[in-house]
C-alpha positions as CSV (number, residue, x, y, z in Angstrom):
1,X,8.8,-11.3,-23.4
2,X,7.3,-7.7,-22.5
3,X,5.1,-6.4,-20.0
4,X,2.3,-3.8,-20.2
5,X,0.5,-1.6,-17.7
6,X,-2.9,-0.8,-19.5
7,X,-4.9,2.7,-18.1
8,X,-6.9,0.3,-16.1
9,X,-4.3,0.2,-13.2
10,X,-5.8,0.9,-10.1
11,X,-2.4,1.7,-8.4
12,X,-2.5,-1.5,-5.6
13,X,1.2,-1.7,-6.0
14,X,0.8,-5.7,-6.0
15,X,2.6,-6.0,-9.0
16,X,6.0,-4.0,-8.0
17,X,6.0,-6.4,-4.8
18,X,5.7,-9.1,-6.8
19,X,8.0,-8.6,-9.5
20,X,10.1,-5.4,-8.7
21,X,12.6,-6.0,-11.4
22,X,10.0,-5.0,-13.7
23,X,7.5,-2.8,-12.5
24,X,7.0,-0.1,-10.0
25,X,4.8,2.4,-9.0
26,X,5.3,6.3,-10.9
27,X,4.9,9.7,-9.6
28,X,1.7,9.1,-10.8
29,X,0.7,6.7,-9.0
30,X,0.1,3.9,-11.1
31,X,2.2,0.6,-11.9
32,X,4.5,1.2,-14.8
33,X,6.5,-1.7,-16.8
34,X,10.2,-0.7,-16.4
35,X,12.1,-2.3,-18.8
36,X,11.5,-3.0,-22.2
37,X,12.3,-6.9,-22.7
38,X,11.2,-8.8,-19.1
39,X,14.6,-10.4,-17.8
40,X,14.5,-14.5,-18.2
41,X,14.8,-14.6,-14.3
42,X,11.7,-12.7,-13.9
43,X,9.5,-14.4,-16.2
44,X,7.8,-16.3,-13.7
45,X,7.1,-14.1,-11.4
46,X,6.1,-11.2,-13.9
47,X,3.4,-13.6,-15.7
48,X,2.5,-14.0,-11.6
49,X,1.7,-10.4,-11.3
50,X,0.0,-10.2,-14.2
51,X,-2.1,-13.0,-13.1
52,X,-2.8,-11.6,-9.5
53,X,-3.8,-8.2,-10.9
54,X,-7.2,-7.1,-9.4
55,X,-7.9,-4.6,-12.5
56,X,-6.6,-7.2,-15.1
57,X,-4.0,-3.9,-16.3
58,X,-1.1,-6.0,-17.0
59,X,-0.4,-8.1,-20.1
60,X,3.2,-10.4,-20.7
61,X,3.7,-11.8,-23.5
């Protein structure tokens, strides 16, 4: 399973407080996907922040 951060991330930071383990919030800014494969124990709550995004920016599959 991998996780993307598309340019329409707004920078809420909801998605590193959900799923730290795989995303956090750059220099920049803006959510990044950390790692390249999503870790089996943070599946779940990775496809969650994917589903609460407000800009719809992240994609797990």
């Amino acid at each position: 399973m991998k996780a993307t951060v598309s340019e329409d991330c707004i920078g809420c930071g909801l998605c590193e407080g959900t799923c730290p383990d795989v995303f956090e919030i750059g220099d920049d800014g803006l959510a990044h996907a950390i790692v390249d494969e999503v870790p089996a124990d943070a599946e779940e709550t990775a496809q969650q922040a994917a589903e609460d995004c407000p800009a719809g920016a992240i994609t797990v599959e």
